[in-house]
N, C-alpha and C positions, 0 to 999 in steps of 0.2 A: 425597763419594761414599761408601757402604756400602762397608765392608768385608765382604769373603765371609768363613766361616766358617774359619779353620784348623786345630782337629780334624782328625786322622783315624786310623784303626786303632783303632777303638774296640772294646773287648769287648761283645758284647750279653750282656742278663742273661736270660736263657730262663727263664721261668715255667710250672708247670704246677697245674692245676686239681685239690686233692684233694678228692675227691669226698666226703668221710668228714665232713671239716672246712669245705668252700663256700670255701675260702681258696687263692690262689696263693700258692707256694711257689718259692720261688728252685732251679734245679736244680744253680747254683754256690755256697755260703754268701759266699762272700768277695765274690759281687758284687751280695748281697741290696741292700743298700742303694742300688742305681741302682737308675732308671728301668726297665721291664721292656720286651724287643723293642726294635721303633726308634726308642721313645721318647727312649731313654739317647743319641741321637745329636739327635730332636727339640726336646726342649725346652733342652735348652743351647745351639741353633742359634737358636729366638725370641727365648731370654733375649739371647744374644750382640746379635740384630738391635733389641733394644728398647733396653739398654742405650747404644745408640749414637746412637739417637734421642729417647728419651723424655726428659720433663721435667720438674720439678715441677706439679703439678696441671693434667696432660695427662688428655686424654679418650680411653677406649679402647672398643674395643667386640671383644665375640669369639664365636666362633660356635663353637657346640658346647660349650660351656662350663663341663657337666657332666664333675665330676672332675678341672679344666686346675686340676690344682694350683699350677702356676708364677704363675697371675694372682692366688693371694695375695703371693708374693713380689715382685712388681710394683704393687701396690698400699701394700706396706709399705715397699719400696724407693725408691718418685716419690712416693707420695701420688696416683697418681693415680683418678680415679673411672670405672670400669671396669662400662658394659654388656654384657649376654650373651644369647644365645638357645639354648634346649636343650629337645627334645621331652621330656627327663626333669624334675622337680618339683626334682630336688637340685636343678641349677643353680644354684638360687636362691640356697646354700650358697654360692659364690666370687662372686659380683659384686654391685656397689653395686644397680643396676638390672636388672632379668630380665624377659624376655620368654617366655613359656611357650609351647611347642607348635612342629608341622611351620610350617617357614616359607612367610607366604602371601602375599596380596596385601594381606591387613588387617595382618599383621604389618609386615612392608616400606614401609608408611605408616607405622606406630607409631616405627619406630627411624629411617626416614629424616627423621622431623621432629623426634628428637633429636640427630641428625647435622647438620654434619659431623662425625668422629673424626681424632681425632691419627691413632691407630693403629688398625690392625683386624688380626686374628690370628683364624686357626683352622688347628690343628695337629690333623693328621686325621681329617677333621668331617663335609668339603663329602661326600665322596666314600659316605657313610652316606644322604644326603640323598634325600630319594623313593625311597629302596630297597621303599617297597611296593608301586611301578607296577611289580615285578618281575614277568614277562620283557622289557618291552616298553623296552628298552637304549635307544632313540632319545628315549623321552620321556623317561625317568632322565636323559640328558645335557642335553637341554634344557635341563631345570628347576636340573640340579648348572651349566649354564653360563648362567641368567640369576642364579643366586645371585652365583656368580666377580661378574659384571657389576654386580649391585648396590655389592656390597661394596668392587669399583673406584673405582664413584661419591659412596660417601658418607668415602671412607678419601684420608688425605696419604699415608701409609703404610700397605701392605696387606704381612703376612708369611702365608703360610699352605703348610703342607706336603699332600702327597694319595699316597699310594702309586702310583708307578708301573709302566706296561708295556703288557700287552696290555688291553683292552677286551673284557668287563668285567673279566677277570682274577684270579676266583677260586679256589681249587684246583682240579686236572682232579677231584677226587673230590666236586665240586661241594658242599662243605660248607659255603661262605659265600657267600649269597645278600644279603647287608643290607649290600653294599660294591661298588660298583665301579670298578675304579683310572680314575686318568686315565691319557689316551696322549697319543702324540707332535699328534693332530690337535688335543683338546682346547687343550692347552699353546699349538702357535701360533694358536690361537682367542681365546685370552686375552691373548696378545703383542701380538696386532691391537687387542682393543680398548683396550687400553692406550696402545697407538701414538696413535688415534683420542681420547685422553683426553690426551698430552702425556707420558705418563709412562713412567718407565724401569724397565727390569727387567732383574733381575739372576738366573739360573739356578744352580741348584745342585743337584748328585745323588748319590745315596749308594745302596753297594748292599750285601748282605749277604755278604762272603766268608772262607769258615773261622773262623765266627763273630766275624768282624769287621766291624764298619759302616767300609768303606773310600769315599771320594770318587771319584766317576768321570764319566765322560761320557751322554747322554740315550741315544747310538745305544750303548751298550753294556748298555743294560736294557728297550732298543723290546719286548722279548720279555717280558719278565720277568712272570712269573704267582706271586698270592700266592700264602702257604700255606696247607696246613689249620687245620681248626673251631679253634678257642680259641689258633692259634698268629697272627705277624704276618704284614708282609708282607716280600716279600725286597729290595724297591727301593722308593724314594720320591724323590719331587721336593721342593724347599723352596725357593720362588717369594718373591722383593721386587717389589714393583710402589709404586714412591714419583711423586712430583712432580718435576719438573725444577726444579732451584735457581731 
């Protein structure tokens, strides 16, 4: 069985955007060198979950893939050969195989006929997904939960994080429109079809307090609304969904 993550009380590294230079800048120096927001709690929560299952020349595949700098060190680390898909060109930059563009129905043939994958990872990806059918929140969820669903079906091991709370859940100052969290109904939507596929899942939540990414429970961030334009978000969920031994 997975081991949950044991972190916690972790300092976040708060970046902000100089306008001058187009470059983020650490707002703490001594904590430049982490990850920035809630990544610094993200990505050594995948690495911990791959670590524990990967293997030598395992197959991965990751969604959103542009800029997941961890999937070099996963790749130097197992040898493993690592698929991706990112509406962005870099992508191309971190994984053996790339898939370019909004995911569709020609894509989703394309990678499900190199599937199955060991592992499938996207550390907060899904939840960007169809954000240009913005306003219209029902068709956004659809489409971010047949994605979940694919990636169900072609994954032994599925880790993926999404920012948690309200729906859609961006600041009240309505400055980010190109993200929408998932909720609590999403999540048991996903637990279902999981059930429906044999598989087990494992929950995990973390939320932002006095600048620390502490662990906590799902009903203590039901509310939870990002923040503002260029900042993170305050809660996130970090979902395993594996195969039954």
């Amino acid at each position: 069985m997975l081991k949950k993550f044991k972190e916690n009380n972790i300092k976040e590294n708060v970046v902000l955007l100089d306008h001058k230079t187009r470059k983020w800048k650490s707002i703490t120096p001594e904590l430049a060198h982490l990850p920035p927001f809630e990544r610094v709690v993200e990505i050594p929560w995948v690495l911990d979950k791959i670590s524990q299952v990967t293997w030598s020349n395992s197959k991965m595949f990751d969604f959103g893939c542009n800029k997941a700098e961890y999937i070099k060190e996963i790749i130097d680390g197992y040898g493993t050969k690592v698929h991706g898909i990112d509406i962005k060109p870099s992508g191309k930059n971190f994984v053996d195989k790339f898939y370019h563009g909004e995911f569709n129905a020609d894509l989703e043939d394309k990678i499900g006929a190199d599937g199955p994958f060991d592992v499938v990872t996207s550390i907060s990806a899904i939840e960007h997904a169809g954000c240009l059918m913005h306003p219209d929140i029902e068709k956004i969820t659809n489409y971010q939960m047949h994605i979940c669903e694919f990636l169900l079906g072609i994954s032994n091991y599925f880790f993926f994080t999404v920012p948690y709370g309200k729906r859609p859940g961006w600041a009240k100052d309505e400055s980010r429109k190109n993200l929408h969290q998932f909720n609590k109904s999403m999540l048991t939507d996903i637990k279902s079809l999981a059930q429906g596929l044999n598989k087990t899942v494992i929950e995990e939540y973390f939320k932002l307090q006095n600048g620390e990414w502490v662990q906590c429970s799902s009903e203590e961030i039901d509310d939870s609304s990002y923040r503002g334009n260029k900042q993170g978000a305050n809660s996130f969920a970090a979902i395993s969904v594996f195969n039954y031994p």
